[in-house]
C-alpha positions as CSV (number, residue, x, y, z in Angstrom):
1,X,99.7,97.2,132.4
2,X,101.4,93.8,132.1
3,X,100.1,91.0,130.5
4,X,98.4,88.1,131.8
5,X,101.3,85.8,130.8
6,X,104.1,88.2,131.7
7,X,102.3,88.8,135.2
8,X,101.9,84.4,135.5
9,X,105.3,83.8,135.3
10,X,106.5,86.8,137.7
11,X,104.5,84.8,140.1
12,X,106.0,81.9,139.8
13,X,109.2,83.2,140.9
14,X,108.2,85.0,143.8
15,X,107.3,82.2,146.1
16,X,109.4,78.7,145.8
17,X,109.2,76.0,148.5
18,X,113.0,76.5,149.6
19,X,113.8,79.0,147.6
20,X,115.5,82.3,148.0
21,X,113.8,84.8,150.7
22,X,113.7,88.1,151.4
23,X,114.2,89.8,154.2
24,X,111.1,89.9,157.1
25,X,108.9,87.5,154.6
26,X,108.0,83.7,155.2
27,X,110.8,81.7,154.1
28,X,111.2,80.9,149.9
29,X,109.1,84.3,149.1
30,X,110.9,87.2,147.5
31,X,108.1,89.5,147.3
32,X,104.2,90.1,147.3
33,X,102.4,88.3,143.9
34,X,99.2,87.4,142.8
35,X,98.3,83.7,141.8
36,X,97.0,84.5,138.4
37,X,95.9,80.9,137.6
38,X,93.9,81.1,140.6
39,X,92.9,84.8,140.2
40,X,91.4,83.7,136.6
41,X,89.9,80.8,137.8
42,X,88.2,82.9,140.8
43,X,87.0,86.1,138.9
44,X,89.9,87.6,140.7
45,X,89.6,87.0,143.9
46,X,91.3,84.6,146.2
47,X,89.6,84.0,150.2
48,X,92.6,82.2,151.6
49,X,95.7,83.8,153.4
50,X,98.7,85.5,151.8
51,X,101.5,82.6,151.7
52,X,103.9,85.9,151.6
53,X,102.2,87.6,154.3
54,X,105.6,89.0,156.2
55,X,106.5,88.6,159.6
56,X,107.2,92.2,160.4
57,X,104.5,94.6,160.5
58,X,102.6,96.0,157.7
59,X,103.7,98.4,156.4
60,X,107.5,96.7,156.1
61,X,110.1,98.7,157.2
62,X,111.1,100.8,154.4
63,X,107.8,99.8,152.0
64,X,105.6,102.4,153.7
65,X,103.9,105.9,153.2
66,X,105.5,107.6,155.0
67,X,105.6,110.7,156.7
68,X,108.9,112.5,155.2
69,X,110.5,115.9,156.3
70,X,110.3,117.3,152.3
71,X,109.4,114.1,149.6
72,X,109.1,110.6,149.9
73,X,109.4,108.7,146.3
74,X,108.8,105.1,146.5
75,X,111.1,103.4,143.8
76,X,112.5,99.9,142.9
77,X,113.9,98.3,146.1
78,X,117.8,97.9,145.3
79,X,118.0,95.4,147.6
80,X,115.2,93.2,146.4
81,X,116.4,89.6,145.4
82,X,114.0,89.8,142.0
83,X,115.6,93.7,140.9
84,X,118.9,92.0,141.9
85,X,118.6,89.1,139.8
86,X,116.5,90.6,136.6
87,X,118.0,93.8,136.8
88,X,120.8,95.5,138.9
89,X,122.9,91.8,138.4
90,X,122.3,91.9,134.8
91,X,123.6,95.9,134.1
92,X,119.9,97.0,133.7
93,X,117.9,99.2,135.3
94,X,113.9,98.7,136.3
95,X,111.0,101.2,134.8
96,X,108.6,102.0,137.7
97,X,106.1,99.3,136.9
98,X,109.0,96.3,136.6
99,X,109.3,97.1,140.3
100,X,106.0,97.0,141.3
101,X,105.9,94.8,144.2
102,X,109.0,95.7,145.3
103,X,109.4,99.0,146.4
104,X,111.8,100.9,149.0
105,X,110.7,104.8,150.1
106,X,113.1,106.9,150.1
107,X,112.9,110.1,151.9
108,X,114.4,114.0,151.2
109,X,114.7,115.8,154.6
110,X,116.6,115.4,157.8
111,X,114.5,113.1,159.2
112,X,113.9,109.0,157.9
113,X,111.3,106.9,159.1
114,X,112.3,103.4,159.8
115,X,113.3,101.8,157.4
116,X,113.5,104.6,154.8
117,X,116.4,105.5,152.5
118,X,118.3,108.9,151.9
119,X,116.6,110.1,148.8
120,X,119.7,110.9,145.9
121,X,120.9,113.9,146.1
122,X,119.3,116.2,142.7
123,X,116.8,113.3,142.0
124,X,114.2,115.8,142.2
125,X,114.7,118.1,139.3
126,X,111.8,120.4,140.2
127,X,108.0,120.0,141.3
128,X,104.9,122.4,140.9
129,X,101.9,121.9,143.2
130,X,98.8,123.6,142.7
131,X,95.9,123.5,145.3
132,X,92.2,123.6,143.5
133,X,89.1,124.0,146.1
134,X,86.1,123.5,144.0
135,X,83.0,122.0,145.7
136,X,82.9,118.4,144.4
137,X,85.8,118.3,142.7
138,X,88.5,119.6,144.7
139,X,92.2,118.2,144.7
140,X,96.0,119.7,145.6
141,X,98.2,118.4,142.8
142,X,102.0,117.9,142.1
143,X,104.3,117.1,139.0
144,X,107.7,117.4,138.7
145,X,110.9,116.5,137.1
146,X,113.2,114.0,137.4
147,X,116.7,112.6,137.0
148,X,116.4,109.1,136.6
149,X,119.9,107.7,136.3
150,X,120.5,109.4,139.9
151,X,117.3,107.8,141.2
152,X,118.6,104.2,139.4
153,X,115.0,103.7,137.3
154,X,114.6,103.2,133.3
155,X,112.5,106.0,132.3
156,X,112.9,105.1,128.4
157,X,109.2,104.6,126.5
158,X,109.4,101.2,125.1
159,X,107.2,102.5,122.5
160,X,105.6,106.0,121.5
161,X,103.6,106.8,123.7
162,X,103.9,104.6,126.1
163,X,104.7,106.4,128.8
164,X,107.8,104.3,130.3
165,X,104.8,101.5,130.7
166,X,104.2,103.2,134.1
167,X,100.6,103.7,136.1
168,X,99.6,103.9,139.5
169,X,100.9,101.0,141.8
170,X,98.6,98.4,143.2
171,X,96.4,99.3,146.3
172,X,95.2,96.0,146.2
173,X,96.7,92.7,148.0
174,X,96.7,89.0,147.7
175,X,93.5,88.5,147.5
176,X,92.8,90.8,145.1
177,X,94.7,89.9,142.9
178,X,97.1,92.7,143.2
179,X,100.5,93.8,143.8
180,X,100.5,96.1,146.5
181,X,103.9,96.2,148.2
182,X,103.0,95.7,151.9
183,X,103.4,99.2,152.1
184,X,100.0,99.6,153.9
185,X,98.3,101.7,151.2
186,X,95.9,99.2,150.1
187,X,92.1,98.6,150.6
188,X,91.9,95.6,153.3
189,X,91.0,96.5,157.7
190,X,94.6,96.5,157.8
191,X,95.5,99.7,155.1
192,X,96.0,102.8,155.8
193,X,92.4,104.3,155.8
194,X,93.8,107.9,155.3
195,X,95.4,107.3,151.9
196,X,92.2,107.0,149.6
197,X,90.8,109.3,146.3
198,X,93.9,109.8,144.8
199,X,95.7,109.1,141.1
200,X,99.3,109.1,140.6
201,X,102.1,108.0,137.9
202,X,105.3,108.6,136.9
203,X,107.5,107.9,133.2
204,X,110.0,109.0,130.8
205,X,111.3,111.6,133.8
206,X,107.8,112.9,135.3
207,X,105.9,112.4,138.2
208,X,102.7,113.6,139.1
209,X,99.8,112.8,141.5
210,X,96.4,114.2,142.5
211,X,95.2,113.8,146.1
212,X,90.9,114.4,145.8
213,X,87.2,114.4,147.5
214,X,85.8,111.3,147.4
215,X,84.0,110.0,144.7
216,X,86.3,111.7,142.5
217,X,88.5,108.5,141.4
218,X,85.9,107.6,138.2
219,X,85.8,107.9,134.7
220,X,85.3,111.8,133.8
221,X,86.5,112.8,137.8
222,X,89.4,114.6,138.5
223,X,91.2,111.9,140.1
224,X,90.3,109.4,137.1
225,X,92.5,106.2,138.3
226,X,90.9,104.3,135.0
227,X,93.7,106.2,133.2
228,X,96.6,105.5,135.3
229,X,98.9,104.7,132.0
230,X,98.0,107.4,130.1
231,X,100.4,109.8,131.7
232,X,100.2,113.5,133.3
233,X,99.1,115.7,130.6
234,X,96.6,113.3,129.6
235,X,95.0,112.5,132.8
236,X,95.7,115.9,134.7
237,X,96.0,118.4,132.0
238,X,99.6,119.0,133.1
239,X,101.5,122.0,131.1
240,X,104.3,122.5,133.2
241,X,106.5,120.6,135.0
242,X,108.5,123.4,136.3
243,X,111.8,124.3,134.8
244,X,115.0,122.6,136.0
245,X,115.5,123.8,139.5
246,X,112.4,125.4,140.1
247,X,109.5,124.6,142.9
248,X,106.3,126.2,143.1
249,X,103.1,126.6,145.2
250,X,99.8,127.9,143.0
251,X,96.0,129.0,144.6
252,X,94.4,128.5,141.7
253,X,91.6,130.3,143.6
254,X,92.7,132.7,144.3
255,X,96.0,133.3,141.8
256,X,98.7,133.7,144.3
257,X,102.2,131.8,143.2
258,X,104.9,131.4,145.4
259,X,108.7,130.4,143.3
260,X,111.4,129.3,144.7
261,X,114.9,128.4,142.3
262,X,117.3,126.8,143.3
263,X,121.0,125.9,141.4
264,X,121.1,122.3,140.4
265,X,124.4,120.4,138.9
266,X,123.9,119.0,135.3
267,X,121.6,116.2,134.9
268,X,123.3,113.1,134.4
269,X,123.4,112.3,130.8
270,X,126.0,109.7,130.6
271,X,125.3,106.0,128.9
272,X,126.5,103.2,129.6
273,X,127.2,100.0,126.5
274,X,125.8,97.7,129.0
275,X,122.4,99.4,129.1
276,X,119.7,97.4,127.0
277,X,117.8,99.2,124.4
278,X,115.4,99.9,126.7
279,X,117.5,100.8,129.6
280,X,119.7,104.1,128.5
281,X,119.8,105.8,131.5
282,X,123.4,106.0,133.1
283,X,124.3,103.1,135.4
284,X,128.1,102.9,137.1
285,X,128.9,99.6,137.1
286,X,131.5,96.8,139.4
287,X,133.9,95.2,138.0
288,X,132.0,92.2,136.7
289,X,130.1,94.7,134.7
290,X,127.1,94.2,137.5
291,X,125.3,97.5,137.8
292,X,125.3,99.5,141.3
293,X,122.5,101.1,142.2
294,X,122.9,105.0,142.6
295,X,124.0,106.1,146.3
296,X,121.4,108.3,148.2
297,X,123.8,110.4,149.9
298,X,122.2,113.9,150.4
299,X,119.3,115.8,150.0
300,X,118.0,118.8,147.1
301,X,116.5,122.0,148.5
302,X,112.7,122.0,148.1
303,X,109.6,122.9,149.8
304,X,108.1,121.2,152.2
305,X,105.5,119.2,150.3
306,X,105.1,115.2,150.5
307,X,105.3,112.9,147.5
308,X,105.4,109.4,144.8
309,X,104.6,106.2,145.1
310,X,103.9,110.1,146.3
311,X,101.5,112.0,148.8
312,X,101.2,115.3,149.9
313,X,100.9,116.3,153.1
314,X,98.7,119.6,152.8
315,X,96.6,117.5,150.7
316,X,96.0,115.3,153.5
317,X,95.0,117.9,156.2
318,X,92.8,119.5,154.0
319,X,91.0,117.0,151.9
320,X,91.1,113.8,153.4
């Protein structure tokens, strides 16, 4: 997803002896990281404690899974000391995989966990879930639309193809090597054991993700996760998105589809010159030209399904 050297030098800057800390982390660390030098040098695997390891519970308050009236999206933490300083602070915007490591959940419903965030109003453009029940390879699936200027992400390919350089975000810690966001979904005695067999993604304004039996996570299974970057259509046959506004329930079983649409404003198309090339989403922007990340002031209709960093919640009961 990243490359070795790209990856090396993110690490370096996200624990400093004295440096800058964030917020219910050990002081001079800004986030969780893996020591590649010691991950290559230990065929990826490091024994010793996380030096980043936060004080708080795990999950953080505001980095978990959590249990959300309607959606939960986990996206780029806008109040992260590395987004601030190599993004937002620079009139940029992060794709989903720049923020890996540093992630907030935001919730759309009446109700917030602690710690969560008001999802943006009309971030959620529309979402189609399908349930599939078939012995050994059964799954409930969702993808959806987005408006990523409201949701404050870069969701421009860098490259055909490319799908915004997104894939499914680390489930694996420290010593793993990994970059999993001390939101509790990750594979050590202290993860959430019910979040497991699934695949999920989102790029250039999709999101989708597949909640499965076990065993179905391989090469060839329905929840392939060795194609996390290869995006939604490719990895879960996805035709349809839904149109703009629309949300939808489908028994592929036994045919029955349930619609609901609902009148959404225009998405927001507007650019801004102090976007990079491969940050054209609209930003507003301060005075010093700093960008602001997007206000999450409301809530979009939708039904009551549960999802990215995503999960959903039927999927849960019933397959899990």
């Amino acid at each position: 997803m990243l490359s070795l050297v790209v990856l090396a030098s993110a690490a370096l800057a996200q624990y400093t002896p004295g440096g800058p800390t964030q917020a219910g982390l050990p002081a001079g660390c800004v986030g969780s990281y893996p020591d590649i030098p010691r991950c290559q040098a230990n065929n990826w695997y490091i024994p010793d404690a996380d030096p980043c390891y936060p004080l708080t519970t795990v999950p953080m308050p505001g980095a978990g899974v959590s249990r959300c009236d309607e959606f939960l999206h986990q996206l780029p933490n806008p109040n992260s000391i590395v987004m601030q300083n190599n993004y937002y602070n620079q009139s940029k915007l992060p794709t989903i995989v720049q923020a890996e490591g540093y992630v907030q959940s935001f919730c759309m419903g009446d109700y917030l966990p602690p710690g969560s965030l008001p999802l943006a109003k009309y971030g959620v453009r529309s979402a189609a879930v399908i349930k599939s029940f078939v012995p050994g390879s059964s799954y409930f699936q969702i993808a959806g639309t987005l408006d990523c200027a409201r949701l404050g992400i870069n969701c421009t390919m860098s490259a055909p193809g490319a799908y915004d350089d997104g894939g499914q975000y680390d489930n694996g810690g420290y010593a793993h090597c990994g970059k999993e966001p001390y939101s509790g979904v990750d594979s050590s005695a202290k993860g959430n054991a019910g979040f497991v067999n699934y695949v999920e993604m989102a790029g250039n304004g999709l999101f989708c993700m597949r909640v499965c039996e076990a065993g179905t996570m391989v090469a060839g299974g329905v929840c392939d996760v060795t194609r996390d970057t290869a995006g939604c259509a490719a990895v879960m046959g996805v035709s349809s998105f839904g149109n703009d506004g629309e949300f939808s329930y489908y028994d592929q079983q036994t045919g029955a589809k349930t619609t609901t649409t609902i009148s959404l404003p225009p998405k927001t198309t507007t650019t801004t010159a102090a976007a990079t090339a491969s940050s054209t989403a609209a930003v507003s922007t301060d005075a010093s030209g700093k960008v602001i990340p997007p206000a999450n002031n409301g809530k979009s209709s939708a039904a009551g399904l549960f999802v990215n960093g995503v999960v959903i919640a039927a999927a849960i009961t019933y397959i899990l």
